[in-house]
N, C-alpha and C positions, 0 to 999 in steps of 0.2 A: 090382093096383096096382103100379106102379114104385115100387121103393125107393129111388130118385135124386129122386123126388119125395115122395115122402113126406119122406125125409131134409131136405127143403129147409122144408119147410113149419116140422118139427119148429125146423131150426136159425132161420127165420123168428120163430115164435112164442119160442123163446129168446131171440134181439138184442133183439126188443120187447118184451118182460118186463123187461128190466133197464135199458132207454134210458126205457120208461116209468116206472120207479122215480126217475129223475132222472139214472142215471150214464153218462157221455160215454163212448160206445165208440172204441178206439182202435183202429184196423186196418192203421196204418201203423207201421214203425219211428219215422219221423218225428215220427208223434202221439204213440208213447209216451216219445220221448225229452222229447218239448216237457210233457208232461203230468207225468212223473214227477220235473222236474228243479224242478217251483213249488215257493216255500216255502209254508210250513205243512204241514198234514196232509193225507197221501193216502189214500185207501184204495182199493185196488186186489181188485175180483172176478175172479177166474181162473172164467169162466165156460166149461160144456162140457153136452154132450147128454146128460148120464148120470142115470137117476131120480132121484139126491140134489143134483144141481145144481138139477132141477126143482120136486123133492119141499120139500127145506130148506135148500138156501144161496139160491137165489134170490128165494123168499119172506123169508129171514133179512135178505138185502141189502135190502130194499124196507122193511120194516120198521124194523129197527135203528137206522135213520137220523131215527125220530118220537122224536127223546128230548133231552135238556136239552144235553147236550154230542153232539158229532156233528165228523168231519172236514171242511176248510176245500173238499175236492175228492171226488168221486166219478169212480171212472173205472174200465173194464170192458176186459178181452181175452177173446178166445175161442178157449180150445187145443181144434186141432182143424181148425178153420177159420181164420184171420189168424194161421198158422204164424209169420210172421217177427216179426208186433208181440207175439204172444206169445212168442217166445223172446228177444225185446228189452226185454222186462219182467223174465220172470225171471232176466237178466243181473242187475236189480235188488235180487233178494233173493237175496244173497250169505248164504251157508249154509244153505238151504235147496232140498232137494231140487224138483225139479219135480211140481205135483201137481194136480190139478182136480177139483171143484170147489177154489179155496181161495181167500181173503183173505190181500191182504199190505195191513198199514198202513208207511207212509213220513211220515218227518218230514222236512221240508229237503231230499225226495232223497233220505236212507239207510232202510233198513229199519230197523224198529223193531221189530217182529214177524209174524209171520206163523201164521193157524189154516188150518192142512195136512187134508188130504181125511180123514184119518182121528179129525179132533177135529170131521167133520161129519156123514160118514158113519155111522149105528146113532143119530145123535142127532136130538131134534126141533128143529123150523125154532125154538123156542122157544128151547132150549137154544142154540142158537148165536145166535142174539140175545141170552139173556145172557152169552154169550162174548165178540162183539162190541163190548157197552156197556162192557162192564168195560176194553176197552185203551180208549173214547173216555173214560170217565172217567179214566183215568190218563192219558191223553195229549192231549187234547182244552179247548179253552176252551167254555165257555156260549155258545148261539147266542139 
């Protein structure tokens, strides 16, 4: 088996896991400038090929979002592959390091918080949905 194809397929079924969850994939600087500058609530997946993107933020992100409050935007990069609209994202969340899997939520454009690869990783796709809920409940209106 070629591993340039395997690799593709992999990165294939990753885009479509999360585009099918609902969230707008950004691959340009352009899209994340125009995406991340809306008002209201963003929430932003730093998606990548690694077991626990697979295993539990990706299942987290598809999830998290069936619940009473929930952000006004979904929207997706992927470090790794859309180098530049991913490093034009995390231009966005200022004071935090760069990391993937992770979640940054945005209000108005600033970061408001961010759950970093290490409050995902060793944890279940569960637990990080109740990580999740807990900033849309503090930050989030009733849909």
């Amino acid at each position: 088996m070629d591993f340039n194809l395997f690799m593709n397929d992999v990165v294939d079924a990753a885009r479509k896991d999360i585009r099918e969850a609902g969230y707008q994939e950004l691959t340009t600087t352009e899209d994340v400038d125009q995406a991340l500058t809306k008002e209201g609530t963003t929430l932003v997946m730093v998606n990548s090929v690694c077991g626990c993107a697979g295993g539990i933020a990706r299942p987290a992100a598809a999830n998290s979002i069936h619940y009473d409050k929930r952000p006004d935007h979904l929207v997706t990069v992927f470090a790794g592959q859309d180098r530049e609209a991913t490093e034009k994202a995390r231009a966005y969340f200022e004071g935090y390091p760069p990391s993937s899997p992770s979640f940054a939520f945005l209000k108005d454009g600033k970061i408001v918080t961010m759950l970093e690869r290490h409050e995902i990783e060793g944890y279940s796709a569960m637990d990080v949905i109740g990580k999740l809920q807990q900033v849309f409940d503090k930050h989030c209106e009733e849909v």
